[in-house]
Structures are given as C-alpha cells and as structure tokens.
N, C-alpha and C positions, 0 to 999 in steps of 0.2 A: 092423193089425186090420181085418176085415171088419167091422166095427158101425157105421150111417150116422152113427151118433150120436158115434162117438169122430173119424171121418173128419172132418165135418163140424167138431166141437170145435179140431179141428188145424186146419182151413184156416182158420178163423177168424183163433187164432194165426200160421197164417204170415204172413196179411195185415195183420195187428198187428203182423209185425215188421220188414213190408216184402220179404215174400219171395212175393211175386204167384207166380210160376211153381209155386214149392212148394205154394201154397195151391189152386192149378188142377189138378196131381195128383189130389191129396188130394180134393176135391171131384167131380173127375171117376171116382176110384172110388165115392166115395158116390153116385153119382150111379146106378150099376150093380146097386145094393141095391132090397131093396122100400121103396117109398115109403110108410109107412102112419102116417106120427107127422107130425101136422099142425105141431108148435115144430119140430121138426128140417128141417122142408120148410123154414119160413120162414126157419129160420136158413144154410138153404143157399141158397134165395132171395138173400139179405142179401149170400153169399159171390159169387154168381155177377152180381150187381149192381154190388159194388165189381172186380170183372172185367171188366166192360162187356160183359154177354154176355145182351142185353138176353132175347131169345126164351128161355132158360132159366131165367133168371132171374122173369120171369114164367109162365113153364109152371107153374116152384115155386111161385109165390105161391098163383094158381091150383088149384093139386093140396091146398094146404094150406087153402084157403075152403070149398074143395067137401066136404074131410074135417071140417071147424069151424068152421062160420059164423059163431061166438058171438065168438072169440078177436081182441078189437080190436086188441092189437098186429102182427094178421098184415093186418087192414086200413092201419094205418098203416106199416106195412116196404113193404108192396104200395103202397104213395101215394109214400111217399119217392122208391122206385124210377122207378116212372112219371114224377114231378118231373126224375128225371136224366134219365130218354131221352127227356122233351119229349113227354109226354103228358100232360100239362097237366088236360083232360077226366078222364080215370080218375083221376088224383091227386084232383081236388076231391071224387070221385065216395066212394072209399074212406077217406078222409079223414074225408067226413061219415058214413060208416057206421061210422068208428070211435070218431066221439066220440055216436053213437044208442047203441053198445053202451055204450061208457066216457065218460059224460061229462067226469069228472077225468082221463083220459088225456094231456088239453092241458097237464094241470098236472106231470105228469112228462118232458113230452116236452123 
C-alpha cells in the first residue's frame, strides 16, 4: 500500500516482531509520501529511533512539532529519543514542554 499511515502501522509491527530490516523497508517507503499527519510523523519518528537512525528520526519528530505544537506525546517520543542518542539537553527540554501541555502525561508514561 502507498498510505504513510498503513506503512508506517507495519514497521512498527515488524519491529515488534524482531524483523528490523523488514521494518526499514517499510518505513523507508513511508518515508517517500507527503508528510502532512503530525501522529504518523511521530509514530515514524519512534520507528526510525528504534533503527538508530538518529538525523531521521528527529527530522520526524521535528516535521511533527512544527505541524502541532499542542500534541504532548510527540514531545515526549521526541525526549525519549534524544535520551537514546545522548542528547540529554533537548530531552529535558521537551520533556518539560510535555508535561506544560500534559501535566498527567507522567502518569501514563
């Protein structure tokens, strides 16, 4: 399927099932689509983070702020990530802007 949203829903899955390379595909066609749905940025963000594929990974996160600023679990996907690649600084940074938007977000996380 061409849809970023079903692409994306699959790599997820492959990476759930331990199939990295399959999920790299799959994401790297989503990735060929218009980017215009701020959840599906993040959730590809998420994909290309558990890939170690730091600079896409946050271009996503990035692409996904700039389209909805409001949306605090795309600040804290975007913290997590940063925590992996050792950026420490932007993790605190979005971190705190996710719990300004969401203060109970701490409590699901």
């Amino acid at each position: 399927p061409d849809q970023i949203e079903v692409l994306t829903h699959l790599a997820r899955c492959h990476l759930a099932c331990g199939q990295p390379e399959a999920a790299r595909a799959l994401a790297t066609r989503a990735l060929s689509l218009p980017r215009d749905n701020p959840v599906v940025l993040d959730s590809l963000g998420v994909v290309m983070t558990r890939l170690d594929e730091q600079a896409l990974a946050m271009e996503l996160f990035d692409q996904a702020v700039a389209l909805d600023a409001g949306q605090a679990s795309i600040y804290f996907n975007r913290g997590l990530a940063q925590k992996q690649f050792g950026l420490v600084g932007g993790a605190e940074r979005d971190f705190e802007s996710c719990l300004a938007l969401a203060p109970a977000h701490a409590n699901r996380a």
